[in-house]
N, C-alpha and C positions, 0 to 999 in steps of 0.2 A: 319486540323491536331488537331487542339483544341478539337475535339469532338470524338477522337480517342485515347486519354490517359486512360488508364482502371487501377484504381486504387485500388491496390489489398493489404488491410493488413495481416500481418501473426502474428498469436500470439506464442511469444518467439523471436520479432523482438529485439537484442539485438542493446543497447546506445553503441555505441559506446566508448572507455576506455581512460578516462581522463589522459593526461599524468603527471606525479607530476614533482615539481619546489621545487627545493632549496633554492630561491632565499625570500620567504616566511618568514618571522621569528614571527611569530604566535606562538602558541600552539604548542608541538610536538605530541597531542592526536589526530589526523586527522583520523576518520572514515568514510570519503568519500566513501569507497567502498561499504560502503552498502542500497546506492542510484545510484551505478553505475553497474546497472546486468551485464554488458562487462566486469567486472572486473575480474569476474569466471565464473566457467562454473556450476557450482551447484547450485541452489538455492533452499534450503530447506523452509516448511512453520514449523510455531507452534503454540501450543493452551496451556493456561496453566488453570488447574483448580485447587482451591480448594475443595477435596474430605471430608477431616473433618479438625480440628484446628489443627492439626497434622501433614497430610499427604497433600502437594500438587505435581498434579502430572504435567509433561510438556512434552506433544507430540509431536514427532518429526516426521513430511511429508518430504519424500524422494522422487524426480523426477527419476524413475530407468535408463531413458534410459541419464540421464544425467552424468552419473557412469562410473567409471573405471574399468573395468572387466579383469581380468588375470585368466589363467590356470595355477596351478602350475607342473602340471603331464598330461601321457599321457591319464588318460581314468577319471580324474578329471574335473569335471564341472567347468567354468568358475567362479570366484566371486569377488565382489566389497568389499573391507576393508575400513570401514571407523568408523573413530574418532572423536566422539563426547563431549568437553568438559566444562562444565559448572564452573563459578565462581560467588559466592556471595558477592557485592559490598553493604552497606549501602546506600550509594548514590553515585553521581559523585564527588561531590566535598570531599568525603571522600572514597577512593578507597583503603581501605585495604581489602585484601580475609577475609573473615569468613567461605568460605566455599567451598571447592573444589573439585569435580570428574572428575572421565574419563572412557566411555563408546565407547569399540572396537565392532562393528558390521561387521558380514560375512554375503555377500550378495549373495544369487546364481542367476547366470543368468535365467530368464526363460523366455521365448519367449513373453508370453503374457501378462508380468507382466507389465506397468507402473509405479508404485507406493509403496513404504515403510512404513509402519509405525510401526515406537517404541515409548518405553515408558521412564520413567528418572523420579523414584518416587525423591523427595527431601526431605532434611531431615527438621525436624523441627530448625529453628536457632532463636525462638524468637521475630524477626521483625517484626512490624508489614507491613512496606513498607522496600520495597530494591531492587535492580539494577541486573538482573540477565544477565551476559554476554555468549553469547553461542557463540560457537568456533566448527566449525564443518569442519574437512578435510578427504578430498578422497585422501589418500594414493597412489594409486596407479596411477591416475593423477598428486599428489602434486597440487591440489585444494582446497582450501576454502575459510569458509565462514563464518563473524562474525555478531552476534545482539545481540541486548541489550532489554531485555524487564523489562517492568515498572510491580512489583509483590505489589500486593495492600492485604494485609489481614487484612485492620482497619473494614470493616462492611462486613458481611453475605451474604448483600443483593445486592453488587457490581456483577458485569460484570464476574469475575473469580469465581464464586461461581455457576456456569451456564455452561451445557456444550450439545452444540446443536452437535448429534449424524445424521449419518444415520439410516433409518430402517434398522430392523436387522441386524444390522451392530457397532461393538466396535466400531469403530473408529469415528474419531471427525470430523466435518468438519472446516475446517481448515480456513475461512471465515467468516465475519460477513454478508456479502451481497449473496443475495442466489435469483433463479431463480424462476420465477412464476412458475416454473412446479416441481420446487426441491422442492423435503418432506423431514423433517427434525426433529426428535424428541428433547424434553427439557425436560434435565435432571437434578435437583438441588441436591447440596449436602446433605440436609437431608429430610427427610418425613413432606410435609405440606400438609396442605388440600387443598387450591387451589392455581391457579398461577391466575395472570392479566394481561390480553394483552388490550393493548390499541395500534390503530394504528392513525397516524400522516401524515397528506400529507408533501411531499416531498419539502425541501428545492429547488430550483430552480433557486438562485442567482447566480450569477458570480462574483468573487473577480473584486476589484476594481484596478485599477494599482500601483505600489507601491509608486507613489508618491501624490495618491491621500487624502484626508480629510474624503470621505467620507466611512459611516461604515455601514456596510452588516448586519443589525440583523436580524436574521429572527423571525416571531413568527410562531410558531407551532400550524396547527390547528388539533386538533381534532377530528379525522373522528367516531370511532368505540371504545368503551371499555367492555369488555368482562371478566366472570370469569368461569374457567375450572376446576373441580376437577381433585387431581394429585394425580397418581398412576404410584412412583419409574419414570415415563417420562412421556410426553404427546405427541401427531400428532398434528400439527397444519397447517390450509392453509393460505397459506401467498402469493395465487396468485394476488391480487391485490399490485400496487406496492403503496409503503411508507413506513415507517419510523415505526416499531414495537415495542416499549417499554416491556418488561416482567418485571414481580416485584412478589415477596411473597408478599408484607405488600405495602398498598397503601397508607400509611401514609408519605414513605420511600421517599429518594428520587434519590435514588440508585435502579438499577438493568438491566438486558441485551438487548442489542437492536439489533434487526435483519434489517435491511435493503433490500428490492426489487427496483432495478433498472433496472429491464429489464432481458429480455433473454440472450442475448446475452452480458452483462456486464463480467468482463471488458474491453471487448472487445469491436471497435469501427470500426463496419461490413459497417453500412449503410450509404447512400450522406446523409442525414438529419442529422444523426449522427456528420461524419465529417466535414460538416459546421461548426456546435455548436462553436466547440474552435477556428474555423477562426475572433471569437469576438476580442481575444488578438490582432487580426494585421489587423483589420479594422476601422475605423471608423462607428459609431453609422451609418450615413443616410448610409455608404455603405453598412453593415450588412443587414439592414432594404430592402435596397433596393434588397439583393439576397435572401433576406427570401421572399418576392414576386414572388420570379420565381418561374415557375411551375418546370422543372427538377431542380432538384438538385442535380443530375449526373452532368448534364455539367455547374452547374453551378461552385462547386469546382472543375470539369476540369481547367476550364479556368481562375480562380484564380490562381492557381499554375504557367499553361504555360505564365498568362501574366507576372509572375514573373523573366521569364527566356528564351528565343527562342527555349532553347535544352532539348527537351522533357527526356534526360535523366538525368540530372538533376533536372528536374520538378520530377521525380521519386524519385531522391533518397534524394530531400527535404521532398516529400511526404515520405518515410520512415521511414525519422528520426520524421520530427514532430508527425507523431500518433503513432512511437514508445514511444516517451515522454509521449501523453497521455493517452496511454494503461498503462506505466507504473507509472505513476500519480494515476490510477487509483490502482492499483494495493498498490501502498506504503500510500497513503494519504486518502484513505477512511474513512470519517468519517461520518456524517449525512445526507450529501450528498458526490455526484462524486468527485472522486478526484483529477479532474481536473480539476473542478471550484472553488477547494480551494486556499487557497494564497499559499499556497508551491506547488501546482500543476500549479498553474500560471508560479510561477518563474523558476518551472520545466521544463516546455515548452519551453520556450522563452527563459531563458539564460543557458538550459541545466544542467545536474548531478552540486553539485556546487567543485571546483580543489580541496576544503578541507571542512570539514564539522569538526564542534566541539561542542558534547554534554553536555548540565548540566541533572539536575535535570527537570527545567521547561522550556530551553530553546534551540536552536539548534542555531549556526551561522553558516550562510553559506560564503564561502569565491569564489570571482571569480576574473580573471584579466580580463582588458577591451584590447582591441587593440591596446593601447598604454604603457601595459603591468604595468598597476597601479592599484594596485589591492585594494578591493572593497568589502565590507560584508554586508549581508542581516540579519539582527536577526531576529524569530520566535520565541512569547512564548506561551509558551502550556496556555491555556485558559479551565479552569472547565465546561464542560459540562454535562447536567443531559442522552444525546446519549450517549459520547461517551469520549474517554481516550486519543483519536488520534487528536484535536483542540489545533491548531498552530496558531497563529495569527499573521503577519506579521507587523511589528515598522516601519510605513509610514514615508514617510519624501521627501520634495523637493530634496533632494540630488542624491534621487534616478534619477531623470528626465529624463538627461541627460544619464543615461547609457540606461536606458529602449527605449528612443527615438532611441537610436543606433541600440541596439539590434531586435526592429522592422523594423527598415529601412533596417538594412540587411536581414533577411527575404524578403521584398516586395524590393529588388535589386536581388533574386536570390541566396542569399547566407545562408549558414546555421551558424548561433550564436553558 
């Protein structure tokens, strides 16, 4: 039976939806939902550039078939209403609006459409950094959907100052990690002579547990640097996979980084694949010893069913955990996978966290344990010259005990 379990992921496998507790007395700012995709049914992406010192603008990607579609009349095309609103916060810890809109889009149904994109120019307010909160609901569902994004305009040469395009194609892509067969123009906001690409092998470490000492630095090596003249955009091939640095001025040490992880990223298609994150709930010689096996189909077979006798079970552990790390990968991408980062670890293993509360540079995650004592993770955002998305996880023995649980139930058959 062991070698009969066929394990199939689907991507848009949704987390299942964290139920909330009053019992809490925290913060009442709990943005939990938007690390819990179960919690709606829409999930918009965005890209924000700076076009000049003036004007930035913020793209908004719409999943069409995830839409609410109404006909209001008999020979009227179906269409989706939805409400898009933005607020300008300085920061978290100081949360008054400076700045507010609201943008109603009609959406026609069309058969072969997947996909939305609009625009949402912003006004100039001055700042050089501030908290931009987007609020986006489908009316006619009564669904939505909240994010906050970090708006940087102190240097030129940063990340938002850069805006990777399709060919022949406005629109943005909405990703920093892109496919070795995906072409993707760069576009900067004003006319230089050249751009610089330098590429980096890929980070390959795995977070370490949270209640462990030691620290994951990677150095970055090296591979290739290169300079392109630029004309209004550039094509560049990025089939080889690593770590893509783009920069105006080399001096700098600021500017945009594309990432290649593979084909099939974010997605976690292959046995070789799926092993990988079986690290969190193995022991080192036991890892060691199923990276020796020749299949690695049946070797994560029978990891799962030894966990459980009822193959359906075994399934719908398998569900949830490479739902976690598809959407790990999806939320925590940063210079590398992001499910080998530390909030993609904790992502996995103790699940979406019951309450989430953001600052400036830091996220605490909030969980209760089985004995209904509940328990916080802090992350803080750490300066990288990749990337804006490095979270670093506040170790500590205290962790020990919840973590040891939390895999045990796994390797008993149950899901954390």
């Amino acid at each position: 039976m062991k070698n009969k379990i066929y394990i199939i992921f689907f991507l848009l496998l949704l987390v299942a939806c964290i139920p909330t507790s009053s019992t809490y007395t925290g913060s009442t700012n709990d943005v939990s939902d938007i690390y819990n995709p179960g919690s709606t049914s829409i999930h918009p992406k965005y890209e924000l550039f700076h076009e000049n010192d003036s004007v930035s603008i913020l793209y908004v990607y719409l999943y069409t078939p995830e839409l609410g579609y109404i006909t209001s009349g008999a020979n009227s095309q179906a269409r989706a209403k939805i409400k898009i609103n933005y607020k300008v916060m300085a920061s978290f810890q100081n949360k008054a609006i400076i700045d507010t809109a609201t943008k109603i889009i009609n959406i026609k149904k069309e058969k072969d459409r997947l996909s939305f994109v609009t625009k949402i120019n912003l006004k100039s307010n001055h700042l050089e950094n501030y908290i931009l909160q987007v609020f986006i609901k489908d009316i006619n569902k009564n669904r939505s959907n909240l994010e906050f994004i970090y708006v940087d305009k102190t240097d030129k040469n940063s990340s938002q100052n850069f805006l990777l395009k399709y060919p022949n194609n406005s629109n943005p892509i909405f990703n920093d990690y892109i496919a070795s067969k995906q072409k993707c123009n760069i576009e900067y906001r004003k006319p230089v002579d050249n751009l610089y690409i330098t590429r980096f092998d890929l980070d390959s470490s795995l977070s370490s547990p949270p209640f462990s000492s030691l620290k994951n630095e990677h150095r970055f090596k090296k591979d290739t640097a290169i300079s392109i003249k630029y004309e209004n955009s550039i094509n560049f091939d990025y089939s080889k996979q690593g770590v893509y640095f783009i920069q105006t001025d080399r001096e700098s040490k600021h500017g945009k980084t594309i990432i290649n992880l593979g084909d099939d990223y974010p997605l976690v298609q292959t046995s070789s694949k799926m092993l990988e994150p079986l690290q969190y709930l193995t022991t080192s010689e036991e890892f060691k010893h199923m990276l020796k096996q020749p299949n690695k189909k049946i070797v994560v077979d029978n990891f799962w069913l030894n966990t459980t006798d009822n193959i359906n079970m075994a399934k719908e552990m398998i569900r949830i955990f490479y739902s976690r790390v598809f959407y790990s990968n999806i939320l925590f991408t940063s210079y590398k996978e992001g499910w080998k980062t530390d909030r993609g670890m904790i992502y996995i293993i103790l699940g979406p966290p019951r309450y989430l509360y953001i600052g400036d540079n830091y996220e605490k995650w909030v969980y209760d344990d089985n004995d209904a004592n509940f328990f916080h993770i802090n992350f803080k955002k750490k300066k990288h010259k990749f990337t804006e998305n490095n979270f670093i996880l506040e170790r500590g023995v205290k962790y020990k005990d919840y973590w040891t649980e939390a895999v045990a139930y796994w390797r008993e058959g149950k899901i954390y």
